[in-house]
Each structure stands twice: as C-alpha cells, then as structure tokens.
C-alpha positions in Angstrom: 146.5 230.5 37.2 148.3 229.2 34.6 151.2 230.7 33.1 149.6 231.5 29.5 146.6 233.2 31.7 149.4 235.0 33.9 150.6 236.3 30.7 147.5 237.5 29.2 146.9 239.4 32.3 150.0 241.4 32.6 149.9 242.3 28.9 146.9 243.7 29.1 147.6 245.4 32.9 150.8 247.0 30.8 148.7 248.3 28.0 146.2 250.3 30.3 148.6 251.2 32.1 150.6 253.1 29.1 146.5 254.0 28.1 146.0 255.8 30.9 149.3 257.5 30.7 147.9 259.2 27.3 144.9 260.6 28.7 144.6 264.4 28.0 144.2 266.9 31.1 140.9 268.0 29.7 138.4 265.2 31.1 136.2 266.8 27.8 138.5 265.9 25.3 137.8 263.7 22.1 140.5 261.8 22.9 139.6 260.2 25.9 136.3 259.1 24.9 138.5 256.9 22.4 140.6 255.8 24.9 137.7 254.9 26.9 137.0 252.9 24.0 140.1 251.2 23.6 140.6 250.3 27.3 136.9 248.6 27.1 138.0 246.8 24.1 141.1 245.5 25.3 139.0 244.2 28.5 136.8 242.5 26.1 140.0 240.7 24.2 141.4 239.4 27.3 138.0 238.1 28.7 137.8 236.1 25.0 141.4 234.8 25.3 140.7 233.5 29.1 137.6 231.9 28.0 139.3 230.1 25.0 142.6 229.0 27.4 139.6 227.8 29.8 138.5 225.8 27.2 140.9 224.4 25.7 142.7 223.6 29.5 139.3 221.7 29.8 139.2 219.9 26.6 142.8 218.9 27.3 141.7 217.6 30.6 138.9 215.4 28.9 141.1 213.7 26.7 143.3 212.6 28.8 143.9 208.9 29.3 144.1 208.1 33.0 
C-alpha cells in the first residue's frame, strides 16, 4: 500500500469513527438514517480516490523509461 492510499484509508477510518460516535440512542431516529447516509457516501469517496491513485500509479508505471 502506498503511503497516499495509507492515508486515504485512515482518514476515512477516523471520520466513521467520529460518525458513529454521533449516532443517537434511538435506532428510529431521523438522524441516523442520515448518518447511514453519510458513512455510505464517504465509502463511496474513498473507493473513487483508490481507483484514481490506482490509476495514475499505473499510468506512472507505463511511462516509465527502463
């Protein structure tokens, strides 16, 4: 793992972390539905960044000159 991929994924491990620490007791609550929301959104970011460091590691990789 590289270290721009190692940082992506502790970013986003920190923010569902602090997420989840703002979840209401009451498993009915409005609220939580839009933090279900947000955590699936924030999965969705970080599987777009990964992809686009993938990528761009491979496009880096083809042009170099050996």
């Amino acid at each position: 793992m590289n270290p721009q991929q190692l940082l992506i994924e502790a970013f986003v491990e920190e923010c569902l972390v602090e997420m989840k620490k703002q979840k209401h007791p009451d498993p009915t609550d409005l609220f939580n539905f839009g933090l279900g929301s947000a955590d699936a959104a924030v999965r969705r970011i970080k599987t777009k960044y990964i992809e686009k460091l993938k990528k761009q590691n491979e496009e880096n990789a083809d042009n170099k000159i050996f």
